[in-house]
N, C-alpha and C positions, 0 to 999 in steps of 0.2 A: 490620428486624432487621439484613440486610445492606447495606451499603451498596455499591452497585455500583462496582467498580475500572476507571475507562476507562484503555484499552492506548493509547489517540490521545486526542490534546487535541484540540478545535477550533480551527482557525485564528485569529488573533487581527484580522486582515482578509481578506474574502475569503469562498469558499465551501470545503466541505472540512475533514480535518482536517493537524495538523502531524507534527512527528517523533515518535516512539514516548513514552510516559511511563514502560512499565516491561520488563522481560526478557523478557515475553511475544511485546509490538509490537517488540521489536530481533529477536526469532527469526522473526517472522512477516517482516520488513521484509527481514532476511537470504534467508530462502528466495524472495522474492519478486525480489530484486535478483542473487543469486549463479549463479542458472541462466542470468539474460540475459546475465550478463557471458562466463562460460564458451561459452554459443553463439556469441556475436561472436566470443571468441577464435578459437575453432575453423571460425570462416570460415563460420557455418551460412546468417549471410542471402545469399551469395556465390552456394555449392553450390544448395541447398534454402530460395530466399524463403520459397516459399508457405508453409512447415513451419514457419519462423522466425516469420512473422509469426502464423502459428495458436496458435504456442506463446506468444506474446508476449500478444496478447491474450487466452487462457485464463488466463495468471497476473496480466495486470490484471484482471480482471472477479474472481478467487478475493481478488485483494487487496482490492478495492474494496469486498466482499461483508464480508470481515474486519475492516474500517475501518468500515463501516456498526454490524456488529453489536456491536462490541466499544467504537467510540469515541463521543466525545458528538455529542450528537444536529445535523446540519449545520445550519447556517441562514445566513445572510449578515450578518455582522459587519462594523462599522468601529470597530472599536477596543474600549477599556473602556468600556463603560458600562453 
């Protein structure tokens, strides 16, 4: 009935998927990208590694999870075929 909208393409080589397809994966890709950058600014891995890198990997593992659920399914690609 519905056809399912992927937020991620699959990579067209490679394993994974690519940059966002619609408004959804640029909001998900923003909130994933805008908090690390702010922490760098802010001198966090300097002060506070440990915190930095805790925070880093909790927001790749929620992105990874997002990319999973929402984009097409991974598999290992070499091209069109």
């Amino acid at each position: 009935m519905f056809a399912k909208q992927y937020w991620f393409p699959a990579k067209k080589y490679g394993f994974g998927w690519g940059m966002p397809l619609c408004w959804q994966g640029w909001c998900v890709l923003a909130a994933y990208v805008i908090p690390v950058i702010l922490a760098a600014m802010f001198k966090l891995p300097d002060r506070e590694p440990a915190l930095f890198w805790f925070v880093f990997a909790l927001q790749t593992l929620v992105y990874f999870v997002m990319c999973w659920w929402k984009g097409e399914p991974p598999q290992w690609r070499w091209g069109n075929k």
